[in-house]
C-alpha positions as CSV (number, residue, x, y, z in Angstrom):
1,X,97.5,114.8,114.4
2,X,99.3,112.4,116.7
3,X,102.1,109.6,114.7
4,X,102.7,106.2,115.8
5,X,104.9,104.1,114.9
6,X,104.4,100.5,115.1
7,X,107.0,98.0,116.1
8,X,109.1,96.4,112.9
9,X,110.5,93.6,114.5
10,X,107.8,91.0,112.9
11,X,108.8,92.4,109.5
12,X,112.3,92.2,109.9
13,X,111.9,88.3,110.4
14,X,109.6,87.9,107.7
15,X,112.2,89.8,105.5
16,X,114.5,87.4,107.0
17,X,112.8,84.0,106.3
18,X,112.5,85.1,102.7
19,X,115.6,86.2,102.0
20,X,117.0,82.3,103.7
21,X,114.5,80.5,101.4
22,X,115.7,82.6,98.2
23,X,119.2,81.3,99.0
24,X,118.3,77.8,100.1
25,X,116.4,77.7,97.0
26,X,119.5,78.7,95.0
27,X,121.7,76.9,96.3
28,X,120.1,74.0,96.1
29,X,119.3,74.4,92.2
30,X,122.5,73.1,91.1
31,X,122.4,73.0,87.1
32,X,120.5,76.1,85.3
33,X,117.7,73.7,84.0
34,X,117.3,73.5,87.5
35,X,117.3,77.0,88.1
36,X,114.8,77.8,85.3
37,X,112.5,75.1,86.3
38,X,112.4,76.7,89.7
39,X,111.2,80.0,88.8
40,X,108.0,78.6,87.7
41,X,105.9,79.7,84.7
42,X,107.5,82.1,82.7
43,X,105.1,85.0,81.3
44,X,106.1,87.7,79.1
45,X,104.3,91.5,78.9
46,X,105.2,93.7,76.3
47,X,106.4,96.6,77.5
48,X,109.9,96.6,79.7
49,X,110.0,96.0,83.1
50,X,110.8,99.3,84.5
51,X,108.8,100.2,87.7
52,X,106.2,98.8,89.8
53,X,104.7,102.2,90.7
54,X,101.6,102.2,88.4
55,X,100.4,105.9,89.7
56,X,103.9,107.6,88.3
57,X,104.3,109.1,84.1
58,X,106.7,106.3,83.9
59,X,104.6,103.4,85.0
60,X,101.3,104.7,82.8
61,X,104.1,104.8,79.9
62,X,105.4,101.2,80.7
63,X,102.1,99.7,81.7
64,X,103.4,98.8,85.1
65,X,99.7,97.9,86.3
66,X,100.3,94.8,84.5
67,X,103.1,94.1,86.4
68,X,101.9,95.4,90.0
69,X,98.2,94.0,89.8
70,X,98.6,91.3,92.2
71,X,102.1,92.8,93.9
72,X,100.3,95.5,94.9
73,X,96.4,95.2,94.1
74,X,94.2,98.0,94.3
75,X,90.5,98.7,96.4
76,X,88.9,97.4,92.8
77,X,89.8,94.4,90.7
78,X,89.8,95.5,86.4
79,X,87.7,92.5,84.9
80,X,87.1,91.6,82.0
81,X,84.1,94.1,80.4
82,X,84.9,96.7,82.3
83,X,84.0,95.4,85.6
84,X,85.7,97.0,88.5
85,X,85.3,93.8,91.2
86,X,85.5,94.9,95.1
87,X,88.9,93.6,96.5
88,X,87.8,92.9,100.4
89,X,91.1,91.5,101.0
90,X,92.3,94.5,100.9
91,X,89.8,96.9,101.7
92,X,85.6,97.5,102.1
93,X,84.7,100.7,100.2
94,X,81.4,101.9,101.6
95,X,79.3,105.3,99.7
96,X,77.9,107.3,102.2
97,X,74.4,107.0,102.1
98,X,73.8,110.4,103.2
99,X,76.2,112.0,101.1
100,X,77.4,110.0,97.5
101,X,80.6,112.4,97.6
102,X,81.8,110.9,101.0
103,X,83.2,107.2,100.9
104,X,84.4,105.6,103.9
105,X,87.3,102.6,103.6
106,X,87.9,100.0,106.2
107,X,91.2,98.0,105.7
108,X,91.6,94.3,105.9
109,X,92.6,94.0,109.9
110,X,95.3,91.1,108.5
111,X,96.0,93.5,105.1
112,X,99.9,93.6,105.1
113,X,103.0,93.9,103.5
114,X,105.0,91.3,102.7
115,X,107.7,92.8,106.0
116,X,104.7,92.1,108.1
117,X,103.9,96.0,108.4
118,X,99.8,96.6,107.9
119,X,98.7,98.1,105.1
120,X,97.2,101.9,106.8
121,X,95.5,104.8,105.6
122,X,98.8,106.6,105.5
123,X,99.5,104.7,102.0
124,X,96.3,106.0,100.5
125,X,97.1,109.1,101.6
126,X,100.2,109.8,100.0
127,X,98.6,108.8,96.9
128,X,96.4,111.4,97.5
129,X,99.2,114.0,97.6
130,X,101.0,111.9,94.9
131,X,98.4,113.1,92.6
132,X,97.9,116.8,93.8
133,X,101.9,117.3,93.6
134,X,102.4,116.3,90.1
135,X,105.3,119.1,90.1
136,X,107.0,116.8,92.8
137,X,106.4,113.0,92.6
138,X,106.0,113.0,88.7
139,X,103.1,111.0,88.8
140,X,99.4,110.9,86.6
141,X,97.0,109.6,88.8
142,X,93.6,111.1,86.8
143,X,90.9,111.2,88.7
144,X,92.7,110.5,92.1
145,X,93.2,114.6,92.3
146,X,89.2,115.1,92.7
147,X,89.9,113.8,96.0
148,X,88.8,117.0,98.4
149,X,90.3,115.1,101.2
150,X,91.7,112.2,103.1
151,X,90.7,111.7,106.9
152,X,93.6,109.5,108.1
153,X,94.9,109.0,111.7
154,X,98.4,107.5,111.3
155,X,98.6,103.9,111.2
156,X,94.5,103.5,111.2
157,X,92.5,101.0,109.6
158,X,89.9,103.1,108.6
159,X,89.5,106.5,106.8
160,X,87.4,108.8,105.1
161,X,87.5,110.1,101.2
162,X,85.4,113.3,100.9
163,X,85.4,114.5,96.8
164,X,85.0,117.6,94.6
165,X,81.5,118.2,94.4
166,X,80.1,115.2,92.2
167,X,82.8,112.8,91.5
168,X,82.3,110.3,94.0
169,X,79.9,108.3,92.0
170,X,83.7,107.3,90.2
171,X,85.2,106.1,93.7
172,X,85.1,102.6,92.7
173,X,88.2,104.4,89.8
174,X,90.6,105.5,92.2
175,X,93.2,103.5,94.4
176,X,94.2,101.0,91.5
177,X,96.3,98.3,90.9
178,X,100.1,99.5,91.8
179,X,99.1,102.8,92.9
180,X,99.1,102.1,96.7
181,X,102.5,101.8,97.7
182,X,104.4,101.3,101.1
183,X,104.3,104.4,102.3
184,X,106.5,103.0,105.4
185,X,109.3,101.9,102.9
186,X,109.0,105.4,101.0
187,X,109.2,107.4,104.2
188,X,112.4,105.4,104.9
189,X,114.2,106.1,101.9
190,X,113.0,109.6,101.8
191,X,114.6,110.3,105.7
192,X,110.9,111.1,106.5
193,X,109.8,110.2,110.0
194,X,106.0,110.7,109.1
195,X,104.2,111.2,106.0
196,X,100.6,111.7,107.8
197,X,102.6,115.0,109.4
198,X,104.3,116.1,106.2
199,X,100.9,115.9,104.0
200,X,99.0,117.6,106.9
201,X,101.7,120.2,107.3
202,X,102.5,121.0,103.9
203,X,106.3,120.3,104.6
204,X,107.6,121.2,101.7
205,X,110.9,120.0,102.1
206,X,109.4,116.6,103.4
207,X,107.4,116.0,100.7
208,X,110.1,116.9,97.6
209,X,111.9,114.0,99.6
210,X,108.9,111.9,99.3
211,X,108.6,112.7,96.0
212,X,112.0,111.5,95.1
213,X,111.6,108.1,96.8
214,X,108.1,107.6,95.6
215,X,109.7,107.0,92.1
216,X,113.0,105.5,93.2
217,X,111.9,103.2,95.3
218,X,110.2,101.2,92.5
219,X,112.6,102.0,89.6
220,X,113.8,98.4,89.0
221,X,117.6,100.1,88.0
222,X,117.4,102.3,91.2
223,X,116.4,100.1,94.0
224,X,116.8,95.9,94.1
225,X,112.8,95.4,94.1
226,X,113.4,92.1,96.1
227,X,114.0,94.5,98.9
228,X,110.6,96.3,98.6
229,X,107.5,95.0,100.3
230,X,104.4,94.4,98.7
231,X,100.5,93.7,99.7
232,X,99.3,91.3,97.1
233,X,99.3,87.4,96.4
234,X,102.3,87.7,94.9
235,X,106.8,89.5,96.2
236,X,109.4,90.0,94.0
237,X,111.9,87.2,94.9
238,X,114.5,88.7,92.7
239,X,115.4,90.5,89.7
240,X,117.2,88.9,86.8
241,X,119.3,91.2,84.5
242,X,118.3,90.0,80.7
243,X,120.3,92.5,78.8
244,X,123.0,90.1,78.3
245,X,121.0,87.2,77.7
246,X,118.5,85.9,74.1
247,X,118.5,88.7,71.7
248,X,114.5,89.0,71.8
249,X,114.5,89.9,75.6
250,X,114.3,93.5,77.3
251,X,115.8,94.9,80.2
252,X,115.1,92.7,83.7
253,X,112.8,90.1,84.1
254,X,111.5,89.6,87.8
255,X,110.7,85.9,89.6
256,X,107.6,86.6,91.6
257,X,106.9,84.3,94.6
258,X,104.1,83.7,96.8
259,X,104.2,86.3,100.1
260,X,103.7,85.0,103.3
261,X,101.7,87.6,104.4
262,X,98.9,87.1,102.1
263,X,95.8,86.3,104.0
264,X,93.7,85.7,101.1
265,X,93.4,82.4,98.8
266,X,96.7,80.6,98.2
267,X,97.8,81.6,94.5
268,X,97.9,78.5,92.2
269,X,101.6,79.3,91.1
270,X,104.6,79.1,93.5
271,X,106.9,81.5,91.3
272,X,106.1,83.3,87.9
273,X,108.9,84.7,86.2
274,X,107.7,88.0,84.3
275,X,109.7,89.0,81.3
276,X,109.4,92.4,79.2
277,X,109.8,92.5,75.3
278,X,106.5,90.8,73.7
279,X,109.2,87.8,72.4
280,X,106.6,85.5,70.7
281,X,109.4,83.2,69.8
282,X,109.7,81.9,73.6
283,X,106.4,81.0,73.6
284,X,107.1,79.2,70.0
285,X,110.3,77.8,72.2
286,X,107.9,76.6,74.6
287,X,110.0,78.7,77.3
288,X,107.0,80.8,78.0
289,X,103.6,79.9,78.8
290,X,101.5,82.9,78.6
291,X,102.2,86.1,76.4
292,X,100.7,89.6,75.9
293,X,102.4,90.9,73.0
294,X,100.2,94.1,72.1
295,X,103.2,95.1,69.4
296,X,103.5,92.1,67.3
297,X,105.4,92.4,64.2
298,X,108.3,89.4,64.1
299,X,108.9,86.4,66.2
300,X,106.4,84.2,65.0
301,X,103.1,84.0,63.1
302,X,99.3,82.7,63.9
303,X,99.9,79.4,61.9
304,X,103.4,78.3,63.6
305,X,101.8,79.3,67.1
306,X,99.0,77.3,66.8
307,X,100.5,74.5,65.6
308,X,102.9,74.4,68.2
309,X,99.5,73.2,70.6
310,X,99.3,77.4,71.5
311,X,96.0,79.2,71.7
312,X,96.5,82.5,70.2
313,X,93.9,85.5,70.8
314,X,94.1,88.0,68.7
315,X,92.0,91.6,68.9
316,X,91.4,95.4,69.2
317,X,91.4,96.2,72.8
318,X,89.7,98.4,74.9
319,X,92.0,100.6,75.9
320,X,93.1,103.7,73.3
321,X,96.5,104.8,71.9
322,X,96.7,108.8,72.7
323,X,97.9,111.9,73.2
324,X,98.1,114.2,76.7
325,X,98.8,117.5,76.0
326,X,100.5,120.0,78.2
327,X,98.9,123.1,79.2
328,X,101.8,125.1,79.0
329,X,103.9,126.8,76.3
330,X,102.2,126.4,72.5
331,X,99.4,124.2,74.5
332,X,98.3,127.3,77.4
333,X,95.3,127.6,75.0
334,X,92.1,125.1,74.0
335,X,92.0,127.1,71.0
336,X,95.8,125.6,70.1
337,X,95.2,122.7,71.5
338,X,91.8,121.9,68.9
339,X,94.2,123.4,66.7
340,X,96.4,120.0,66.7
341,X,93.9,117.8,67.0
342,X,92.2,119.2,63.7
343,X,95.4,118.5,61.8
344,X,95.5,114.7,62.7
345,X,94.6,112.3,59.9
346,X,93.9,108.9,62.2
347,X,93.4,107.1,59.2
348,X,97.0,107.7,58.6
349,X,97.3,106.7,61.8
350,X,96.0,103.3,61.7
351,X,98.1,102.6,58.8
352,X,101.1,103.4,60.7
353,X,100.7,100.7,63.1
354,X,99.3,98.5,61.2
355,X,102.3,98.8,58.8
356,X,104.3,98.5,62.3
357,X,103.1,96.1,64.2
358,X,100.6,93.8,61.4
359,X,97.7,94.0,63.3
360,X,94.7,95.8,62.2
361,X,93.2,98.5,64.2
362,X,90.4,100.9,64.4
363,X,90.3,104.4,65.0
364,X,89.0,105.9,67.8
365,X,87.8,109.4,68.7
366,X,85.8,109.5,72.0
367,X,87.4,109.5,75.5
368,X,84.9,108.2,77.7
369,X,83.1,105.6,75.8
370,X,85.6,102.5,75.3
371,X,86.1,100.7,71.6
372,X,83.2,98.2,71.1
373,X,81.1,99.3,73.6
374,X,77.4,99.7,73.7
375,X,78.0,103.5,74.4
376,X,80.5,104.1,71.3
377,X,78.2,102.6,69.5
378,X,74.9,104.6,69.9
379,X,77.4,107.9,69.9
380,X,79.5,107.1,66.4
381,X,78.2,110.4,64.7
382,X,79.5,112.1,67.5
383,X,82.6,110.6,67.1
384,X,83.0,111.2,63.4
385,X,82.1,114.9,63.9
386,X,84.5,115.0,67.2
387,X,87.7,113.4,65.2
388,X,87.1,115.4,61.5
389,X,90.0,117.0,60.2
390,X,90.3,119.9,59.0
391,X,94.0,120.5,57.9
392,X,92.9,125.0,56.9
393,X,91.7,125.4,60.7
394,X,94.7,123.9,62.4
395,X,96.8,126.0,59.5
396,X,95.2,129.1,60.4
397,X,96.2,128.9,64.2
398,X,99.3,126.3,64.1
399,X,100.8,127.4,61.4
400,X,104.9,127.4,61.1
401,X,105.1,126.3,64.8
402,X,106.7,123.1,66.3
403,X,105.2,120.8,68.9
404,X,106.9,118.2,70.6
405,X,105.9,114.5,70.9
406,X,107.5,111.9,72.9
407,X,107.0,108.6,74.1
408,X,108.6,105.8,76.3
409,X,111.6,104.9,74.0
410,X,111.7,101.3,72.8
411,X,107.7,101.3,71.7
412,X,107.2,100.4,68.1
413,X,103.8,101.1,68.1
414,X,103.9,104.4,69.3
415,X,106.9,105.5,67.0
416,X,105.4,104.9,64.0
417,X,102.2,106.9,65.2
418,X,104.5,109.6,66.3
419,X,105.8,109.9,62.9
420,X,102.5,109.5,61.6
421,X,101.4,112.5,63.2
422,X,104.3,114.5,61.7
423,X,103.3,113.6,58.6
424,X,99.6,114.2,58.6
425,X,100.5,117.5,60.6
426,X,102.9,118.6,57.7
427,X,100.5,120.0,55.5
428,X,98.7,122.4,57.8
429,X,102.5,123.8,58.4
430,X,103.0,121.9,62.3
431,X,106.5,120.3,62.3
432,X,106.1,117.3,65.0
433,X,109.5,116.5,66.7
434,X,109.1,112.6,67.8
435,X,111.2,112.6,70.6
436,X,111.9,109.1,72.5
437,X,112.4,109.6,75.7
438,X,114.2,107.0,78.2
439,X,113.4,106.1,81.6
440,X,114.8,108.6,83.7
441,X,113.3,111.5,81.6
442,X,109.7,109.9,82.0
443,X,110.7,110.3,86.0
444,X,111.1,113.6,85.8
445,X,108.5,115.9,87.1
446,X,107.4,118.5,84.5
447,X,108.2,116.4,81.0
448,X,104.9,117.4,80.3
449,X,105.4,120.7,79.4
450,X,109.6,121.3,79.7
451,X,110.7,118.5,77.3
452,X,107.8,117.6,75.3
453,X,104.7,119.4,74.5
454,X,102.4,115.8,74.3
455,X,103.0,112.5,75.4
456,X,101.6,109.5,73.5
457,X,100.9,106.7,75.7
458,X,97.6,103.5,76.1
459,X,95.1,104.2,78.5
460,X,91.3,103.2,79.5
461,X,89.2,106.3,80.1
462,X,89.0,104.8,84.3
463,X,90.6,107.0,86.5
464,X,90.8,109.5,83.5
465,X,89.2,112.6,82.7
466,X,89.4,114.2,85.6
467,X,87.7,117.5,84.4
468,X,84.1,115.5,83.9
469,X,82.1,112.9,86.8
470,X,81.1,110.9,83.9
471,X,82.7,107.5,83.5
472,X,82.5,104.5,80.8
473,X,79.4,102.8,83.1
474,X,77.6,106.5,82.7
475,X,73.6,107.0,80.9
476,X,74.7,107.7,77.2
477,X,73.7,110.7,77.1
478,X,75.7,111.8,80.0
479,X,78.8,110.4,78.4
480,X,77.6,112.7,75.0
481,X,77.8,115.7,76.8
482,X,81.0,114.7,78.7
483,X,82.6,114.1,75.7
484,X,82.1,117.2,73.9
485,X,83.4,119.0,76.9
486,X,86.2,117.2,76.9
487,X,86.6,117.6,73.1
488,X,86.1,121.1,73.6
489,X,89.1,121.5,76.0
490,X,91.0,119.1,74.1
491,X,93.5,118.4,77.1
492,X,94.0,114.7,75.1
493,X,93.1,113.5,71.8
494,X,92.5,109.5,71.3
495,X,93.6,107.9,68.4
496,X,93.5,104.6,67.8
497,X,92.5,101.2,69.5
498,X,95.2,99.2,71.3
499,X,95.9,96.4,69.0
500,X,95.8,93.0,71.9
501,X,97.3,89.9,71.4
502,X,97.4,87.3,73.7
503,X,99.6,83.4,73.5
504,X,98.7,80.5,75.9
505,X,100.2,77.1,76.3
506,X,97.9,74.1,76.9
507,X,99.0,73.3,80.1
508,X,97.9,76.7,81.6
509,X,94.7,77.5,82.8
510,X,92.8,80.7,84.3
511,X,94.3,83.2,81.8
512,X,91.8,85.9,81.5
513,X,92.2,89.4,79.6
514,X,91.1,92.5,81.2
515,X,91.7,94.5,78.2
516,X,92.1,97.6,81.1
517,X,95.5,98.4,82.4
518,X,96.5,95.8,83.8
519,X,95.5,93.5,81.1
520,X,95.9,89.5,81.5
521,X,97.5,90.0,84.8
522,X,94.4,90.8,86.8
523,X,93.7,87.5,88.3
524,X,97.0,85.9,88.0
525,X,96.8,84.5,91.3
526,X,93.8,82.2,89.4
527,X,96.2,80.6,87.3
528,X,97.5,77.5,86.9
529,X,99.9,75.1,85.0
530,X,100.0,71.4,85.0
531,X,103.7,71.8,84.1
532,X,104.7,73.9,87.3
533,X,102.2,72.5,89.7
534,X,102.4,74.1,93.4
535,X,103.9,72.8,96.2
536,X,101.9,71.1,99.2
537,X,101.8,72.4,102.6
538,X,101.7,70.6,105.4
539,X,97.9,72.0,106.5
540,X,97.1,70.8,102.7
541,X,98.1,67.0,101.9
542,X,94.7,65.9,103.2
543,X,92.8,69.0,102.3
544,X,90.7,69.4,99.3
545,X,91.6,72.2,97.2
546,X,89.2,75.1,97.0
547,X,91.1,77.8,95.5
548,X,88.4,78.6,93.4
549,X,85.5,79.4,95.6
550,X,86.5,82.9,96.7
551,X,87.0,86.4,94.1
């Protein structure tokens, strides 16, 4: 298969014009009221900011789709209910007719990264390999490894998707927000002159490279993200380092900016600056507009938010606190791993986060079906009989051994389930060791397996369950048999439902939750704030606005 390599010299100016704004705009700011007010809204996520690659163990752990959902946006938009909206700025997705396993894709001709390089097939397809060599780029991309194969000419446009027998109806799952990366930028930092020719070759040493800079590249402590180009509405201008600054904040915070190479409709925000930690007391400070806080013991309560002028939304989600099990060591076996899952008591599990966090939560036992939906609904007998416990049966099999349980360190929520679980899984002799683990362990390929034994994260069932074609939009009783199967295997065990919280201030508007990964974040190009109104362009003074008319 031939490479090309197309010219960078437009991307090196682009890079260039940005980079002379960011300073202008610096030093120009003078006082740091000024400086504040010019990194527009501020909106603050939960979880830390730690990587922008949404396909890697880390970024499932950190919820990094809710940062990378309009930095780099995927083939399909999550919605709210479920929906999975086409994205044809990016890409057409079109079945075969002939064939529902083979999908072709046609990229936007003006798709491209904010360097000015297109956006080609060659990024899909080292998400591809991304997900087949889990022992190299320490990523969990789900469903993405039914892929049979990807068709792509170096630098094309266009390519062709060709799935394991049946799983094609689920295309519209794959290729989602932050899991298409630069593979240009990659290649570069891996020393890698083409990554069509490595995946096609099975260049081993190539592709461990690859591997290494597909998680680097987009660690926020490894590599200034201001440097890395992205596809969507949105760039990262620059990264701010919090860990010094008010006690409630996490890690980095990131000022995203509007990228010049963004073809589609004009976001209604000049900057955003994203922050991690779930701090409700900065939206009580009135120094954030818009909050997910999904752990939200402290800071503030419902009464002094709302009578600060805030709306508060509070919920269960969609989405389902869980474990993934390894299928090594005291996990090689379905037999063990029913074994575990027999010994968990999820009503001692909701009381641990509940007791954590003060929000009240549901359990949940089916891994297909989402909380709330029409399809948990009509199967809750399944359900009961799929999460019983039965403390003698685990005994029998578990007895006197250990299993390991970590988590992304820093997670409230899922501490106290971890030590909920050691507790319940006490009495049928199973010591659980919760073991935090920070972010360079979550980068490692193999923690599954070599450090921990499960690893307790929040996840929608999309792009999930690789072993079955059924999906949340599936017949109900095509779900019902799914979900015994995977029951039956055991390869995860849901828990509980993802506790959601969500803080607005008055003068924003357009703030819509998801409730899939990448939560309120999904259309944040649509929003708006009276207090940080955009700029005018020159083509726009006597233009009327229409923003709203496409998506």
């Amino acid at each position: 298969m031939r490479t090309s390599r197309r010219s960078t010299a437009r991307g090196v100016l682009v890079a260039t014009v940005a980079t002379a704004t960011t300073v202008s705009l610096a030093a120009c700011s003078g006082s740091g009221d000024d400086i504040h007010a010019d990194e527009g809204l501020t909106y603050v996520l939960d979880e830390q900011l730690l990587t922008t690659n949404a396909g890697s163990t880390l970024g499932v752990a950190a919820d990094a789709a809710k940062l990378s959902a309009r930095i780099y946006p995927g083939a399909y938009l999550p919605g709210p209910g479920g929906r999975l909206l086409p994205n044809s700025d990016l890409v057409t997705v079109t079945p075969d007719p002939e064939n529902p396993d083979v999908v072709d894709y046609a990229l936007a001709e003006d798709a491209n990264y904010s360097d000015g390089s297109p956006v080609v097939c060659d990024d899909f397809l080292l998400t591809s390999a991304a997900a087949d060599r889990t022992d190299l780029f320490a990523s969990d991309l789900g469903l993405t490894s039914r892929i049979s194969s990807l068709d792509c000419a170096p630098g094309a446009k266009e390519f062709r998707v060709v799935f394991d027998r049946g799983f094609g109806q689920r295309y519209r799952e794959i290729f989602g927000a932050g899991e298409v990366l630069p593979s240009h930028t990659i290649a570069e930092h891996a020393g890698v002159d083409s990554v069509v020719d490595a995946v096609d070759t099975g260049d081993e040493a190539a592709l461990t490279a690859l591997g290494e800079a597909w998680t680097s590249t987009f660690d926020l402590s490894a590599t200034d993200p201001g440097t890395v180009p992205t596809s969507g509405p949105f760039l990262i201008e620059s990264l701010r380092d919090d860990a010094d600054g008010d006690e409630g904040d996490r890690g980095p915070s990131l000022v995203l900016a509007r990228n010049p190479e963004w073809h589609g409709d004009r976001p209604g925000l000049d900057r955003i600056t994203v922050r991690g930690g779930g701090d409700l007391t900065r939206a009580l400070d009135g120094t954030a507009e818009v909050t997910d806080a999904a752990v939200i013991a402290g800071g503030a309560t419902d009464p002094e938010l709302t009578g600060a002028g805030l709306a508060v939304v509070r919920d269960n989600g969609v989405r389902t606190d869980g474990l993934t099990l390894s299928h090594e060591g005291i996990f090689a076996t379905a037999d063990n791993r029913r074994a575990f899952a027999s010994c968990i008591d999820r009503a001692a599990v909701v009381d641990a986060v509940s007791g954590a966090t003060g929000a009240i939560v549901e359990p949940h036992a089916l891994r297909i079906a989402t909380a709330g939906s029409p399809a948990a609904g009509a199967l809750e007998d399944l359900a009961g009989r799929l999460g019983a416990r039965n403390v003698q049966s685990s005994k029998d099999v578990l007895d006197s051994t250990t299993v390991r349980v970590g988590y992304l360190e820093g997670q409230t929520r899922h501490e106290a389930i971890a030590e909920s679980l050691a507790g319940s899984c006490a009495e049928a002799g199973v010591t659980v060791e919760t073991v935090p683990l920070d972010a360079a362990a979550m980068q490692t390929p193999g923690v599954l397996g070599t450090e921990v034994d499960a690893l307790l994260d929040t996840r929608t069932p999309y792009n999930r369950n690789p072993e079955v074609t059924a999906s949340p939009v599936s017949r109900v009783r095509t779900i019902s048999q799914a979900e015994s199967r995977l029951a039956d295997d055991a390869s995860t065990i849901p828990l509980v439902v993802e506790p959601r919280l969500v803080v607005t201030a008055s003068s924003v508007s357009g703030v819509s939750d998801s409730g899939l990964e990448p939560g309120l974040s999904w259309n944040m190009d649509r929003w708006a704030s009276t207090d940080h109104p955009r700029s005018a362009e020159p083509d726009e003074t006597d233009a009327p606005d229409n923003t709203e008319e496409n998506q």
